[in-house]
TITOR-513363 format. One record per residue (C-alpha): residue in three letters; y, x, z. Coordinates in nm, 4 decimals. Layout:
residues N
+------+----------+----------+----------+
! rest !       py !       px !       pz !
+------+----------+----------+----------+
!  ALA !        Y !        X !        Z !
...
+------+----------+----------+----------+
This chain:
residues 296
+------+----------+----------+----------+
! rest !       py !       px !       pz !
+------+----------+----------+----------+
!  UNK !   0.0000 !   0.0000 !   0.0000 !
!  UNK !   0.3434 !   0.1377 !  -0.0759 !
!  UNK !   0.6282 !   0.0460 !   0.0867 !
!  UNK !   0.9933 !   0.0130 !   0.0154 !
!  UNK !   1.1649 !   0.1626 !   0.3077 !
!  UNK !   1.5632 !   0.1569 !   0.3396 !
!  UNK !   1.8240 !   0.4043 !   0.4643 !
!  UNK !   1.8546 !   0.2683 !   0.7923 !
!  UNK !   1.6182 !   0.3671 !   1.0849 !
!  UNK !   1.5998 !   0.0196 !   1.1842 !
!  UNK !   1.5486 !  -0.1214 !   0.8364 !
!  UNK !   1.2620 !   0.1343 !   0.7853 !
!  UNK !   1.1095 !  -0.0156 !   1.1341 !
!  UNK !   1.1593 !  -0.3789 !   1.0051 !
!  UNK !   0.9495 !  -0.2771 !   0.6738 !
!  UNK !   0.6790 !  -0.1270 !   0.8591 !
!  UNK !   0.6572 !  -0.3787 !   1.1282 !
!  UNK !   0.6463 !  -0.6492 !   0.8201 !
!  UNK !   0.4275 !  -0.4413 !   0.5919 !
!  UNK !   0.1598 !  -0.3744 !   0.9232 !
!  UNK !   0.2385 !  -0.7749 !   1.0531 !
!  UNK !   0.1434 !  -0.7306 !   1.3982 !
!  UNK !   0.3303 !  -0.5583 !   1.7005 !
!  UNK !   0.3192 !  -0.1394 !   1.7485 !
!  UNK !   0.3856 !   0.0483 !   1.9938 !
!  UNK !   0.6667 !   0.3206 !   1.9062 !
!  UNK !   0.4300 !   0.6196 !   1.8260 !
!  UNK !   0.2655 !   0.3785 !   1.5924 !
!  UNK !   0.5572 !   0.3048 !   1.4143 !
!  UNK !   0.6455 !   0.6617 !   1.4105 !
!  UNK !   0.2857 !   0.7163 !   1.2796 !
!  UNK !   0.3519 !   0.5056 !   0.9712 !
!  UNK !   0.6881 !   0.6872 !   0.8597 !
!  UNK !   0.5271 !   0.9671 !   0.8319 !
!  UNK !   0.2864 !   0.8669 !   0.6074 !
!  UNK !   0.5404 !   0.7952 !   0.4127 !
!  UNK !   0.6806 !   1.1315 !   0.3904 !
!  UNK !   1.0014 !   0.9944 !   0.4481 !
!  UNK !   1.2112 !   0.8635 !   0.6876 !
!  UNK !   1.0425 !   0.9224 !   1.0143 !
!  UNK !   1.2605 !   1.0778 !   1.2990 !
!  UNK !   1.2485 !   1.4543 !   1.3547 !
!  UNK !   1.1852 !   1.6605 !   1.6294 !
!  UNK !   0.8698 !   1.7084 !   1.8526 !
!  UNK !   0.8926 !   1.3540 !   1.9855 !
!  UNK !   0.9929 !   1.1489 !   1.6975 !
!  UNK !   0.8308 !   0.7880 !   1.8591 !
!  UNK !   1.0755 !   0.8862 !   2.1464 !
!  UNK !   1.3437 !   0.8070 !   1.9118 !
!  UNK !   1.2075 !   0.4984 !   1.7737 !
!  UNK !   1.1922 !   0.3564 !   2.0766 !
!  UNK !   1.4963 !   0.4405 !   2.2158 !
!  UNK !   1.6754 !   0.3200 !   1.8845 !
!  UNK !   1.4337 !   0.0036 !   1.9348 !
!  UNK !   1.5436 !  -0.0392 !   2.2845 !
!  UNK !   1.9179 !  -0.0195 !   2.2064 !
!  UNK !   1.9432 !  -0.2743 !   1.9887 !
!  UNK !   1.7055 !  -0.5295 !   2.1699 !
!  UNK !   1.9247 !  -0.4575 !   2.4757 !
!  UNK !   2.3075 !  -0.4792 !   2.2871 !
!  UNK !   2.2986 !  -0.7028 !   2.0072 !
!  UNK !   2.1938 !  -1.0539 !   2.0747 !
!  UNK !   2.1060 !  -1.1002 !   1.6845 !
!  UNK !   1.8599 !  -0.8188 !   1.7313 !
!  UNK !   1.5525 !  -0.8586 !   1.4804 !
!  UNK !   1.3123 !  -0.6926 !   1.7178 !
!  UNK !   1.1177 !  -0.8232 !   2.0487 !
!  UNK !   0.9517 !  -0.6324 !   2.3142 !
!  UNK !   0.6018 !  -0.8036 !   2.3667 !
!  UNK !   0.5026 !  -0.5630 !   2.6126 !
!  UNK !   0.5677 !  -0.2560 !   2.7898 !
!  UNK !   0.6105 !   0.0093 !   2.4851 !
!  UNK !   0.5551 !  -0.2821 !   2.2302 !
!  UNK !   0.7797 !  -0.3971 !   1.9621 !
!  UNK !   0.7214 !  -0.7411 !   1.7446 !
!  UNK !   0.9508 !  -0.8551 !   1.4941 !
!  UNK !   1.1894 !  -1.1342 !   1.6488 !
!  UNK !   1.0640 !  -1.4312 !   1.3485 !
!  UNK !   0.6989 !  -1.3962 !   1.4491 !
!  UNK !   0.7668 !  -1.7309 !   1.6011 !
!  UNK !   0.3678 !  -1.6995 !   1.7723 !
!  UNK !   0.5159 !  -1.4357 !   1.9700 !
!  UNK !   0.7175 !  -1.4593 !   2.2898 !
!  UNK !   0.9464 !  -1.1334 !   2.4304 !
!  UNK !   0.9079 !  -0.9817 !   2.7562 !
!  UNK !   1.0944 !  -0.7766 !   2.9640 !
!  UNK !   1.0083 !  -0.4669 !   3.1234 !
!  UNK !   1.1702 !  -0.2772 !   3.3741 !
!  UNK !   1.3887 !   0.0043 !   3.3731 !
!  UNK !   1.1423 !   0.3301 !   3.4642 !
!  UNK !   1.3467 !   0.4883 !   3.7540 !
!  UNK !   1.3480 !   0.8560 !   3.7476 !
!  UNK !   1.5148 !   1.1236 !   4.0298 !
!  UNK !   1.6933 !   1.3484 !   3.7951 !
!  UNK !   1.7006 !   1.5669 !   4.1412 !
!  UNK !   1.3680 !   1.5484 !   4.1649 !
!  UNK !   1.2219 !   1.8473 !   3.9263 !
!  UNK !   1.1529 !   2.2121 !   3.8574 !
!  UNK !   1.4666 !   2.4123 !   3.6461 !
!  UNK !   1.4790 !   2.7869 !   3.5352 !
!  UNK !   1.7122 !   2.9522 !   3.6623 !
!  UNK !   1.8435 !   3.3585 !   3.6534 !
!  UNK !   1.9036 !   3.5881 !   3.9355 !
!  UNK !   2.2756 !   3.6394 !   3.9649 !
!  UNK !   2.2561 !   4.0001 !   4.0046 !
!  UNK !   2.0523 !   3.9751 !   3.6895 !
!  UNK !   2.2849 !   3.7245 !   3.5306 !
!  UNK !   2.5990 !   3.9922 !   3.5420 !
!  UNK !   2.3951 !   4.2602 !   3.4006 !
!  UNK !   2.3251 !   4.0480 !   3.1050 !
!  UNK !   2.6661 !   3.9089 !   3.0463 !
!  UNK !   2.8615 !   4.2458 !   3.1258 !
!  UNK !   3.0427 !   4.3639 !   2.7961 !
!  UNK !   2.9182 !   4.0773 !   2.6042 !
!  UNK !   3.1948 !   3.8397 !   2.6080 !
!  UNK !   3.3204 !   3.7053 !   2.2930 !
!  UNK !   3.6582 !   3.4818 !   2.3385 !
!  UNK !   3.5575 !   3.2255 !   2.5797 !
!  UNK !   3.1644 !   3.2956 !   2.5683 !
!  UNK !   2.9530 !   3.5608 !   2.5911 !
!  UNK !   2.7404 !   3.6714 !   2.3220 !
!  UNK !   2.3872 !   3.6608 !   2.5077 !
!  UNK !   2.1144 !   3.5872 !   2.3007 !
!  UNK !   1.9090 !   3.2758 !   2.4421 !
!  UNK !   1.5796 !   3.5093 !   2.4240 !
!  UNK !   1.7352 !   3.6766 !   2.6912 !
!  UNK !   1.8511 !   3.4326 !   2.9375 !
!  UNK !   1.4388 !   3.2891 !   2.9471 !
!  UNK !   1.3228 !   3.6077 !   2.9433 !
!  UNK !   1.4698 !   3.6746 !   3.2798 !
!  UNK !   1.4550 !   3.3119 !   3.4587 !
!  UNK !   1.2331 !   3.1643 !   3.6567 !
!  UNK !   1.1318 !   2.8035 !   3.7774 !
!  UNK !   1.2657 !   2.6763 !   4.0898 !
!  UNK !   1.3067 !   2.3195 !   4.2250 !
!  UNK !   1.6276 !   2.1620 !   4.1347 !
!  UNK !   1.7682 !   2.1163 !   4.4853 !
!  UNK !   1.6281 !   2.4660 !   4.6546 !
!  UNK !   1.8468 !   2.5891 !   4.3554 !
!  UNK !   2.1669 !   2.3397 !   4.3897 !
!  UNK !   2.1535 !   2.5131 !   4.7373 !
!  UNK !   2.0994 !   2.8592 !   4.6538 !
!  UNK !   2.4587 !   2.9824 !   4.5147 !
!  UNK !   2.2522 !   3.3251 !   4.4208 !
!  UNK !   2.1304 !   3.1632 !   4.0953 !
!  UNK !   2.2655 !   3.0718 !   3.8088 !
!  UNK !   2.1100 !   2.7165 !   3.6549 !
!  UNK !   2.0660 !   2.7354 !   3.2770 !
!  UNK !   2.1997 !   2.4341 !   3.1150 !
!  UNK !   2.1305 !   2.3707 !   2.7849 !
!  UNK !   2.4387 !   2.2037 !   2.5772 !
!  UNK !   2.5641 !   2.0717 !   2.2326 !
!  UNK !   2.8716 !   2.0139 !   2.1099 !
!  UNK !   2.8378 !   1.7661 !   1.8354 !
!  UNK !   3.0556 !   1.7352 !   1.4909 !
!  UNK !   3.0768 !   1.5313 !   1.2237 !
!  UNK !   3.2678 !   1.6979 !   0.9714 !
!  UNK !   3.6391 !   1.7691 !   1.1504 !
!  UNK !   3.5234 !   1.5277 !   1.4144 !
!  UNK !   3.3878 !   1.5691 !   1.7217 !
!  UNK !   3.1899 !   1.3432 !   1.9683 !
!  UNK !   3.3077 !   1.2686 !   2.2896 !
!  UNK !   3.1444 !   1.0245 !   2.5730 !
!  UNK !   3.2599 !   0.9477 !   2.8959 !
!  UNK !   3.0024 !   0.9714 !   3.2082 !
!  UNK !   2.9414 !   0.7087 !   3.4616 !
!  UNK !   2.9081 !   0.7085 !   3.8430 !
!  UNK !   2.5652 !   0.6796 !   3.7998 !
!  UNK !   2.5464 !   1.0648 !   3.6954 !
!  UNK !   2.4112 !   1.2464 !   3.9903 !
!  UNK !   2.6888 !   1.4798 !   4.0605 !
!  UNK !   2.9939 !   1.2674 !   4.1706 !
!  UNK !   3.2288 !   1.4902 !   4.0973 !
!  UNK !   3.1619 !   1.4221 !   3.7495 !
!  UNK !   3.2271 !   0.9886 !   3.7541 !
!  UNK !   3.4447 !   0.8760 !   3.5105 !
!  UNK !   3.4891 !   1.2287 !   3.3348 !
!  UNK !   3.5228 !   1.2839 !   2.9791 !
!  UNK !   3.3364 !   1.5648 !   2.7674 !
!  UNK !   3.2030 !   1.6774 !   2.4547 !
!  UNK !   2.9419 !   1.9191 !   2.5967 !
!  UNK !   2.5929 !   1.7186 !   2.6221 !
!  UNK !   2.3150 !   1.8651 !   2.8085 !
!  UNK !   2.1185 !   1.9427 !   3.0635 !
!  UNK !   1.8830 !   2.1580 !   3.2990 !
!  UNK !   1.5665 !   2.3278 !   3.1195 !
!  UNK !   1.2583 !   2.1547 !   3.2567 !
!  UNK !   1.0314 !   2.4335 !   3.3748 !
!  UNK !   0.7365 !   2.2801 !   3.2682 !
!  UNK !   0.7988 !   2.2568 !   2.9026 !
!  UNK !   0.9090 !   2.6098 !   2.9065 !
!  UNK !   0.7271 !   2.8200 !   2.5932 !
!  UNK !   0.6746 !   3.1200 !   2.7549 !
!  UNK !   0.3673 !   3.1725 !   2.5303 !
!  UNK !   0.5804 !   3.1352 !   2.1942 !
!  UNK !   0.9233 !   3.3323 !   2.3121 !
!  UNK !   0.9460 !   3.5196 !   2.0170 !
!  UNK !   0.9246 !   3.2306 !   1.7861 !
!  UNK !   1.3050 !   3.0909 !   1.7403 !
!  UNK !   1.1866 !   2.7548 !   1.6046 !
!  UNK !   0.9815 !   2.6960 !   1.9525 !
!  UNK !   1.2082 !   2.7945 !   2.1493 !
!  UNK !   1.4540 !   2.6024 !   2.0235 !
!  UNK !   1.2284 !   2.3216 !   2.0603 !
!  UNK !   1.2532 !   2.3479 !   2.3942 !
!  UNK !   1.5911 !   2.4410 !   2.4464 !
!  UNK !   1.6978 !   2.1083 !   2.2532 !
!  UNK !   1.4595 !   1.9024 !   2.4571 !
!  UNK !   1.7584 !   1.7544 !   2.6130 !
!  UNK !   1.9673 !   1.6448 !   2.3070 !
!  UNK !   1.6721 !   1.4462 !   2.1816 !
!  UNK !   1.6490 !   1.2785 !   2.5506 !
!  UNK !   1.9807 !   1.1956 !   2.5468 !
!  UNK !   2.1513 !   1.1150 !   2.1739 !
!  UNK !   1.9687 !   0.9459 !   1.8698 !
!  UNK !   2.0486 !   1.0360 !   1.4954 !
!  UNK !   2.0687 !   0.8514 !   1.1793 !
!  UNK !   1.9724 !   1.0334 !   0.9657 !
!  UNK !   1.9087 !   1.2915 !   1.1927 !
!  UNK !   2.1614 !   1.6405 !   1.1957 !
!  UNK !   2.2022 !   1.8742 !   0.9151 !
!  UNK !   2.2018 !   2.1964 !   1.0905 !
!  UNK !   2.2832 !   2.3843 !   1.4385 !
!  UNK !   2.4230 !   2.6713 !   1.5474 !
!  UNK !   2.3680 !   2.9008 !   1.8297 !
!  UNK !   2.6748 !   3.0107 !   1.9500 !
!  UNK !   2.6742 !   3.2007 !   2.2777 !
!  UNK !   2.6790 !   3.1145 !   2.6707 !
!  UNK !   2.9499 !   2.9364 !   2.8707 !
!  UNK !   2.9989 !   3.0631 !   3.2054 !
!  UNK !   3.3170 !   2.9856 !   3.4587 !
!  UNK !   3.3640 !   3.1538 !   3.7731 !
!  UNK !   3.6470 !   2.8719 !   3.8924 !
!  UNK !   3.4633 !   2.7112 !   4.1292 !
!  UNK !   3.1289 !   2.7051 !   4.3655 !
!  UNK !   2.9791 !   2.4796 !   4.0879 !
!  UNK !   3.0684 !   2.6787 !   3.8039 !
!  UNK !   2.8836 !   2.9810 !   3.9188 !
!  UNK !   2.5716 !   2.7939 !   3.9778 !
!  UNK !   2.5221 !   2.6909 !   3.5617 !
!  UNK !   2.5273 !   2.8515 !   3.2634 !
!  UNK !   2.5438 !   2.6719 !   2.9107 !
!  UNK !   2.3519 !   2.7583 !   2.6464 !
!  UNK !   2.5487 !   2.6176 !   2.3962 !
!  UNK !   2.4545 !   2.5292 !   2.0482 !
!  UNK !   2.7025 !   2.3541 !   1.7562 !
!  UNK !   2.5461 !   2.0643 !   1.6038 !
!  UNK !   2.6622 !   1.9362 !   1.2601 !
!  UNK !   2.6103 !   1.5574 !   1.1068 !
!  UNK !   2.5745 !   1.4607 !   0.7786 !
!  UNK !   2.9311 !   1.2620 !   0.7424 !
!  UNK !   2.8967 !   0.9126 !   0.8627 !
!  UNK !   2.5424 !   0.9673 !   1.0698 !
!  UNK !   2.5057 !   0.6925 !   1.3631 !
!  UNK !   2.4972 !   0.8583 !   1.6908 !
!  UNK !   2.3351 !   0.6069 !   2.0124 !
!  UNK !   2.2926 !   0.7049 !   2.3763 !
!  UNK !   1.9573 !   0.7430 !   2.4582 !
!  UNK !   2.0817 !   0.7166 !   2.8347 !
!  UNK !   2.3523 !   0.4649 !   2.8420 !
!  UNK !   2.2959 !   0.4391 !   3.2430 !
!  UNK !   2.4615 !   0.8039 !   3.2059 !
!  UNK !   2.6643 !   0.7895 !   2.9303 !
!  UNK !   2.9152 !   0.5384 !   2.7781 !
!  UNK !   3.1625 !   0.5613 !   2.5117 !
!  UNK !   3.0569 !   0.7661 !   2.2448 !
!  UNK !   3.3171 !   0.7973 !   1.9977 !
!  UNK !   3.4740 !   1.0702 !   1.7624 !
!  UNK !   3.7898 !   1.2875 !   1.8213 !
!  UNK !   3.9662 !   1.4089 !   1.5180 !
!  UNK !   3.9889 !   1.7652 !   1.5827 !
!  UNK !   4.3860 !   1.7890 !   1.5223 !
!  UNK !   4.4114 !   1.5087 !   1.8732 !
!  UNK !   4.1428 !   1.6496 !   2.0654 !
!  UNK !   4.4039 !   1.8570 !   2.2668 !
!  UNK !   4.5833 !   1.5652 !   2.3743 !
!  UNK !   4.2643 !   1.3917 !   2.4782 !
!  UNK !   4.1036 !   1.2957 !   2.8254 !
!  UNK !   3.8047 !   1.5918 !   2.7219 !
!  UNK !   4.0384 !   1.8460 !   2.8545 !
!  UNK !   4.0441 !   1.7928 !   3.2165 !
!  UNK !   3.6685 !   1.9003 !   3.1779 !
!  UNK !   3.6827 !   2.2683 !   3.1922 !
!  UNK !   3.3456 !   2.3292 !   2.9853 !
!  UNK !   3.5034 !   2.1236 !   2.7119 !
!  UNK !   3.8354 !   2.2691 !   2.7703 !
!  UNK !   3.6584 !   2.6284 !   2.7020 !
!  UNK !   3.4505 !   2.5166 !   2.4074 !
!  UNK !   3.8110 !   2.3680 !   2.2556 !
!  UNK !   3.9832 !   2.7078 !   2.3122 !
!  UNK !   3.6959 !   2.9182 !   2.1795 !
!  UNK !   3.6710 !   2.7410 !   1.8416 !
!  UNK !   4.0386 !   2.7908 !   1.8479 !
!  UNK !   4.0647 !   3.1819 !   1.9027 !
!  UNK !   3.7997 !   3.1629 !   1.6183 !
!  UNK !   3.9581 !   2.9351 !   1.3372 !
+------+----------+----------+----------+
């Protein structure tokens, strides 16, 4: 059988769900773009982003064509035999895990001489060759390590995406703040120790967090690796590290929160008004904004 899929994500999910004419679960769906050789997200996790695209619209638009039928399962919305359900939200302690994190005395050594304008040009190979796990909160405690935070900056063309972060965040200094630096710790256990000398694992892992967080269709062109951000201004600041990457869009891609408990609106910033903009009270943004301008 050979399908007709569309551009959209969702339309392609409406023609499988259609073609197949009973409910899947996301890897399923995921499963059956693939065959198609077209069309299916991309990434390690691609049924991740089906259902998180899935999820989105079921949950925000009230004309939605999809139905949940059951925890991880997804109907079309006119199979009138067919009744939704809902499921709750899985609750998860973002406190509650092991991170890698760098010795500070090892930290300097790495990043003395190396900076670059506002970054310093470490190689990422470096920073996980030297870390180690730790639990998140023996290491929000321990101001002799430095956390590595993997983080994107996101553009689309002379745009770049912004989002503003809720008081459900765990670190309340951070409610109601604005940024364009999303990210987040490095899981220990997903760490590819085995593979370290392969970029494209590696960077598997290190983007781990972008996929968790932001959905793209169709999904981004290309990234960039572009050094580590590191403040000394406060307590905070010395305990993290970004490992920051630049991520570009193809021109008019559709970017969704994958964590909208987190996150909330995600919108553009022409580059020329971005200085004027709420972004720069956050210092990591404010640093990323001033790099890309000592290098333009």
């Amino acid at each position: 059988m050979k399908w007709v899929l569309s551009s959209g994500l969702l339309d392609r999910i409406g023609v499988v769900l259609s073609a197949l004419g009973k409910p899947l679960s996301a890897k399923a769906i995921a499963g059956a773009l693939a065959e198609r050789e077209e069309g299916a997200p991309q990434g390690a996790t691609p049924w991740k982003t089906v259902g998180a695209r899935l999820a989105v619209d079921i949950r925000s638009n009230p004309q939605s064509r999809f139905m949940r039928v059951g925890r991880g399962m997804y109907a079309l919305s006119a199979w009138s035999d067919m009744a939704p359900v809902e499921v709750p939200v899985r609750r998860i302690n973002p406190l509650d895990e092991d991170i890698l994190v760098i010795d500070r005395e090892a930290f300097d050594k790495l990043k003395a001489g190396r900076k670059s304008g506002q970054l310093f040009d470490i190689h990422y190979r470096e920073l996980l060759a030297a870390a180690r796990p730790l639990h998140r909160m023996r290491a929000e405690e321990d101001e002799s390590l430095v956390q590595l935070i993997p983080s994107f900056v996101v553009f689309d063309d002379n745009r770049v995406l912004s989002f503003r972060r809720t008081r459900k965040t765990p670190e309340q200094r951070l409610h109601d703040s604005y940024s364009i630096v999303f990210g987040g710790h490095l899981q220990a256990e997903d760490s590819p120790t085995l593979f370290a000398d392969d970029d494209a694992q590696v960077e598997s892992f290190l983007f781990r967090e972008l996929r968790e967080e932001l959905a793209f269709d169709p999904p981004f062109r290309r990234s960039r690796y572009v050094g580590v951000l590191y403040l000394e201004g406060t307590a905070f600041e010395r305990q993290h590290a970004g490992v920051l990457f630049a991520i570009d869009l193809v021109p008019g891609t559709r970017v969704d929160s994958l964590e909208p408990g987190f996150q909330s609106t995600l919108r553009f910033l022409p580059w020329d008004l971005i200085a004027g903009s709420p972004v720069m009270e956050d210092r990591w943004s404010a640093a990323c904004v001033a790099h890309m301008m000592e290098a333009r």
